[in-house]
N, C-alpha and C positions, 0 to 999 in steps of 0.2 A: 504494500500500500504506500501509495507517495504523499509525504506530505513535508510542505513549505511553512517553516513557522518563521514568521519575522518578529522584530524584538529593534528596542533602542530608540522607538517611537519617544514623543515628549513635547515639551516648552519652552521654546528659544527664543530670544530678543531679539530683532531684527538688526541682519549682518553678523549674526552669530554661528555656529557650527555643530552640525547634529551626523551622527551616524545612524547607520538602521544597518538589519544582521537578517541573512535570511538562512537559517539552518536548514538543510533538505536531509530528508532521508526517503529511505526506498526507489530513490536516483542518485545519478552520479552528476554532482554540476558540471564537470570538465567534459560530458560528454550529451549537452543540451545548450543551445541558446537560452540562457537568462536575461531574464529583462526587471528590469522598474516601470511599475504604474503605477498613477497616483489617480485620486477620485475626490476632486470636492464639492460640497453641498451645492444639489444643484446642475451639477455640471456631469459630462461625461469623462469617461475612463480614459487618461492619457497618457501613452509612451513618454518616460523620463532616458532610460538608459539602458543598452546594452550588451551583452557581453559574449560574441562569439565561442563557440566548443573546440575547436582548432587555434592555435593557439594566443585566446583570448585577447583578440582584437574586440575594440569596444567603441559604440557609436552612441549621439545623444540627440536627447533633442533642443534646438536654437534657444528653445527658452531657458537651458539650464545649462547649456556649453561652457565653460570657464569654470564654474561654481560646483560642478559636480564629477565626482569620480566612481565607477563601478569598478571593482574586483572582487576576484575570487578566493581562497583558501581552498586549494585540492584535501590538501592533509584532513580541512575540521570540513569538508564538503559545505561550504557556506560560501555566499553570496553578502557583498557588501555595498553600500553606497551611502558614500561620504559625502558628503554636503557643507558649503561655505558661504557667504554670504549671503542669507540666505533673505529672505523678503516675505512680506504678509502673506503675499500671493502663491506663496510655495506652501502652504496650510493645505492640507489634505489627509486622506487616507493613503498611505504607500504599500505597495502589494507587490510581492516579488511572483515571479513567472514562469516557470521552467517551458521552455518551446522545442522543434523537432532542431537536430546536428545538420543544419541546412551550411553549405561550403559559401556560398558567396553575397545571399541576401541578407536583405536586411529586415529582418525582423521588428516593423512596429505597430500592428494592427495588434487589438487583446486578440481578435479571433484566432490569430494564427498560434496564441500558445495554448497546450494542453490542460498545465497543472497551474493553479495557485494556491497562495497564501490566504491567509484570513484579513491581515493587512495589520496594517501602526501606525498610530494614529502623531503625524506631526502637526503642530501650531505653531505657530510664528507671530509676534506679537510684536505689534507697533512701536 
């Protein structure tokens, strides 16, 4: 059974810095497109980040380019994204993703992943 628990969710000041942790088990992250999405009130599910199953190239999206970094840990099979400067507007639900070992696309529609997380709740405060 797969399941994606994310963690590290919280309460940041704006321009402040939050990680979020996505533990997988019952898959292997190194051998899945992960991704970051975020959900806020309101609004639809949206691609943040990245992270290819070969050898973990990572793509993001415009709105969060500079500010955010995805990686992995093979060893602890987890999924990370670290976040910096971060803004009101970055307030959401974040949901980590596990998707198919696709070689060259890009990965950022929700449909096209399999597995998700329950999600973590970040806020960002003025």
């Amino acid at each position: 059974q797969v399941q994606l628990v994310e963690s590290g969710g919280g309460l940041v000041q704006a321009g402040g810095s939050l990680s979020v942790s996505c533990a997988a088990s019952g898959l292997t992250v190194s051998r899945y497109t992960m991704g970051w999405f975020r959900q806020a009130p309101g609004k639809e599910r949206e691609f943040v980040a990245g992270i290819r199953w070969r050898g973990g190239s990572t793509y993001y999206d415009d709105s969060v380019k500079g500010r955010v970094t995805i990686s992995r840990d093979n060893a602890k099979n987890t999924v990370y994204l670290h976040m910096n400067s971060l803004k009101p507007e970055d307030t959401a639900v974040y949901y980590c993703a596990a998707g198919p070992a696709v070689l060259t696309t890009i990965l950022r529609a929700a449909g096209e992943y399999n597995y998700w997380g329950q999600g973590t709740q970040v806020t960002v405060s003025s």
